[in-house]
C-alpha positions as CSV (number, residue, x, y, z in Angstrom):
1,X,0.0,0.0,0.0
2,X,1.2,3.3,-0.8
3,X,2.1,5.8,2.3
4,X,1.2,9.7,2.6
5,X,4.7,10.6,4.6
6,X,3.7,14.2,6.2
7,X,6.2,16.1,7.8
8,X,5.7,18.7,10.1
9,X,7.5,21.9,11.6
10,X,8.2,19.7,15.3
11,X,10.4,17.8,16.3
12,X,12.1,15.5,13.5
13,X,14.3,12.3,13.3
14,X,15.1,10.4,10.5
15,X,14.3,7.5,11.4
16,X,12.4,5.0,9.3
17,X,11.9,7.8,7.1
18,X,11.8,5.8,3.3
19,X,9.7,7.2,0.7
20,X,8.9,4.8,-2.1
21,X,7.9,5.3,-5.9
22,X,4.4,6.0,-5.4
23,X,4.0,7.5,-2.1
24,X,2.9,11.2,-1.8
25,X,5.2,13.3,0.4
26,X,3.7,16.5,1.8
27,X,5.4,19.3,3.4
28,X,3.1,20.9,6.7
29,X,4.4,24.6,6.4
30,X,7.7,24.6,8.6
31,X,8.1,20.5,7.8
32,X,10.2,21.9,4.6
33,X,12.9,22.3,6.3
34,X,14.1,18.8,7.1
35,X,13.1,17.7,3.9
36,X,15.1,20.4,2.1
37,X,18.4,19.4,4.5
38,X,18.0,16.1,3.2
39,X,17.7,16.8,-0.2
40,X,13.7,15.5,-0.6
41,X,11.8,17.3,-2.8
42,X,7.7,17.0,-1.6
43,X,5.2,16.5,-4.0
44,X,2.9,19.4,-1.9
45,X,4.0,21.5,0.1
46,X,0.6,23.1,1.9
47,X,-0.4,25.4,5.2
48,X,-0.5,29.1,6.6
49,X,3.0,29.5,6.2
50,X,3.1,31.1,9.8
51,X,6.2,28.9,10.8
52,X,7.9,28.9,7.1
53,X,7.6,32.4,6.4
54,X,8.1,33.0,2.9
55,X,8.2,30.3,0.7
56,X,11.9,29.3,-0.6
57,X,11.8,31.6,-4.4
58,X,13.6,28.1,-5.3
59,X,11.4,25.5,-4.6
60,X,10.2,23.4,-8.2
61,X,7.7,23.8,-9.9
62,X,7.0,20.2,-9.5
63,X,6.2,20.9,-6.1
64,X,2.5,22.0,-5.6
65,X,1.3,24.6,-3.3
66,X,-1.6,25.1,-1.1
67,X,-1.8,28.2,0.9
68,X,-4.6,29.1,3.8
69,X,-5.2,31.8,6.1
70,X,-3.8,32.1,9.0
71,X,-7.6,32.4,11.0
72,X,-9.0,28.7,10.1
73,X,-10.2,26.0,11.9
74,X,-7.9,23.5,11.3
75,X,-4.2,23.1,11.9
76,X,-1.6,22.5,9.5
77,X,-1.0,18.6,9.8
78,X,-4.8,18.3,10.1
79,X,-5.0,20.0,6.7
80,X,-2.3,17.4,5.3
81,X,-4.1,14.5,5.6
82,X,-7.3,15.9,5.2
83,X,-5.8,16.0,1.6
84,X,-4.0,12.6,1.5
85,X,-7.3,10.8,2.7
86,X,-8.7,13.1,-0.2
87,X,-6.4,12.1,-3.0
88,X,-7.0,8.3,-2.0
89,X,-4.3,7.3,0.7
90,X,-4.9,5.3,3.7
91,X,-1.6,5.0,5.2
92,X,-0.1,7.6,6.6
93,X,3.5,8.3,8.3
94,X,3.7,11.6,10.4
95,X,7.2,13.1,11.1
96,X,8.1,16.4,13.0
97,X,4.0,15.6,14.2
98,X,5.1,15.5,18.2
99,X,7.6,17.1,20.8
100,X,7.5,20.5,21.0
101,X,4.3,22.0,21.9
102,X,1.7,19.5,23.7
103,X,-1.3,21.5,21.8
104,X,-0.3,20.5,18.7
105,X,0.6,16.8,19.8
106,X,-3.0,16.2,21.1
107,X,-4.4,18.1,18.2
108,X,-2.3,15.6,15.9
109,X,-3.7,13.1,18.5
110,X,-7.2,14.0,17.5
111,X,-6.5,14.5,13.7
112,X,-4.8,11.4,13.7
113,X,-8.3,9.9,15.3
114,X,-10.0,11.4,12.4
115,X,-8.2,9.6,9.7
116,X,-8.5,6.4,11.7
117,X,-12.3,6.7,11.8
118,X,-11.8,7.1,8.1
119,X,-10.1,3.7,7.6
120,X,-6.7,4.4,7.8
121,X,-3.5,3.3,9.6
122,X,-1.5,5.9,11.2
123,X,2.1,6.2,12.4
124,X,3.8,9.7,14.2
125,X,7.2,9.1,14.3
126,X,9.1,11.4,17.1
127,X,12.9,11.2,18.2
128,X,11.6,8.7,21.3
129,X,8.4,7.4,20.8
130,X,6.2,5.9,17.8
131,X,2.4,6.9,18.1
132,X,-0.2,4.7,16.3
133,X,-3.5,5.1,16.1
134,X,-5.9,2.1,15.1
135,X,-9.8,2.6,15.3
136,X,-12.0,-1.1,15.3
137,X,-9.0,-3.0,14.3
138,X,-5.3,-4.8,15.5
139,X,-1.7,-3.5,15.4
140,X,1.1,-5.5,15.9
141,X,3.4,-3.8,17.7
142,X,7.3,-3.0,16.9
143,X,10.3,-5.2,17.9
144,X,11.3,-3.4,21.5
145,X,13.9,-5.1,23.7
146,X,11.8,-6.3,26.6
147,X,11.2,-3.7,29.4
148,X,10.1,-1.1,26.9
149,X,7.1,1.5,27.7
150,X,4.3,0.8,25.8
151,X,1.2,2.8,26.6
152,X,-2.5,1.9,25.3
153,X,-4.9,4.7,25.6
154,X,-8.6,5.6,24.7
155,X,-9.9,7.8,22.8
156,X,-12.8,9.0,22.6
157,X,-15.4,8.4,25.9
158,X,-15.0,4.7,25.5
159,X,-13.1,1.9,23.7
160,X,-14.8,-1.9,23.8
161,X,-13.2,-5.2,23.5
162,X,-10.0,-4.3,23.7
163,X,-7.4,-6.8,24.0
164,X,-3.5,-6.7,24.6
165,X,-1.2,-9.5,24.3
166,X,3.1,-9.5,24.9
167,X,3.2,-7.4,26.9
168,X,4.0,-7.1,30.8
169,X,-0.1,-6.3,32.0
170,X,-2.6,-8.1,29.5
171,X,-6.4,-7.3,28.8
172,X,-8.4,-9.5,27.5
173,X,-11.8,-8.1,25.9
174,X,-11.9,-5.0,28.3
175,X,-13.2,-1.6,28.2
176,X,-11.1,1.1,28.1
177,X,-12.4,4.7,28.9
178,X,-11.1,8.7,28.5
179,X,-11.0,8.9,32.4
180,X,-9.0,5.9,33.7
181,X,-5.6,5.4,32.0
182,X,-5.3,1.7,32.7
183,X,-3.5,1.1,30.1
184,X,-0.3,3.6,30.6
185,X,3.3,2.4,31.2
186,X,3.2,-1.1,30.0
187,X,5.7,-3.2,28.9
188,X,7.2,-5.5,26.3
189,X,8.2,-8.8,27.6
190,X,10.1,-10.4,24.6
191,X,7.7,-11.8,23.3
192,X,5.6,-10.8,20.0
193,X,3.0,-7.9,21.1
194,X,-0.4,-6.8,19.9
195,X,-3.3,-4.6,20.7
196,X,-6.9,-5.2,19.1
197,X,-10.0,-3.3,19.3
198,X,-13.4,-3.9,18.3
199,X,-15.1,-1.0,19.2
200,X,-13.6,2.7,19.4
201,X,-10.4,4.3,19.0
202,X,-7.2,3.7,20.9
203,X,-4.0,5.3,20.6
204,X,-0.4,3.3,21.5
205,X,2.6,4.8,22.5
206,X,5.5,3.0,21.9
207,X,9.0,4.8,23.2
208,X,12.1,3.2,21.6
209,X,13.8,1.5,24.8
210,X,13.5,3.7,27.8
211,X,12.4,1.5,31.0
């Protein structure tokens, strides 16, 4: 499946970052600048511009634009894949999406919620965590050495039936709710993890091996 990578004027690593023929890379106003130090050209390059400034006099022409006001109701990574779900993708990779400013990590939170509504699988890659976001469905999570934070939390006012396996606490068929955070600090065990659930939204933090 081909992957809307989305990167963001955050906090931003490299890592996993792999664009393939085929996937649709968009630049969130400020989220140029990484891409530009590592040479990536985007195929859109979209927002208010309020952390850019002006945009670069030498960007290509292959690059399309999409400017909006500064006053609107929806921030700039909520705007990119608001057009990636729009131009037919349902995977979506989120860089430079986290750290930095809390708002805009649980508006990204919420935007990412959107999409997953929306049938699609979600990833926000940050310098010590990876955020998922899976809405009536099952993730597998990444390889972690064992004693790696996982968190599983709700979203939304409830999530039913949700079930984790490999990891240090299991649930099995539980409800999870926006008031209780039963499901923070978790961790791997070695052994092959996975979080389902079959009714609502959950969001899973996985941090790369702090214990």
């Amino acid at each position: 499946m081909d992957t809307c990578w989305i990167v963001g004027a955050g906090l931003f690593t490299k890592r996993d970052f792999a664009p393939k023929t085929g996937d649709l890379i968009i630049a969130a106003d400020g989220g140029l600048v990484p891409l530009r130090e590592m040479g990536v050209t985007p195929h859109l390059l979209l927002g208010d511009f309020d952390s850019l400034g002006p945009v670069p006099g030498d960007l290509p022409p292959a690059t399309e634009r999409l400017t909006f006001p500064v006053e609107k109701d929806d921030t700039d990574t909520g705007l990119a894949l608001r057009e990636g779900l729009r131009r037919g993708y349902r995977r979506f990779a989120l860089y430079g999406c986290g750290g930095g400013r809390l708002d805009h990590l649980f508006a990204n939170m919420q935007s990412m919620a959107c999409a997953a509504k929306q049938g699609a699988f979600l990833c926000l890659t940050d310098p010590e965590y990876d955020l998922y976001c899976i809405h009536n469905g099952e993730l597998v999570l990444p390889p972690r050495p064992a004693g790696t934070l996982a968190s599983v939390l709700c979203h939304g006012d409830k999530a039913e039936g949700v079930t984790i396996s490999g990891l240090q606490y299991s649930l099995k068929n539980e409800t999870l709710t926006s008031d209780y955070p039963v499901g923070v600090s978790n961790h791997y065990t070695g052994e092959t993890a996975k979080v389902s659930v079959e009714n609502g939204c959950i969001h899973i933090m996985v941090f790369l091996d702090r214990c």
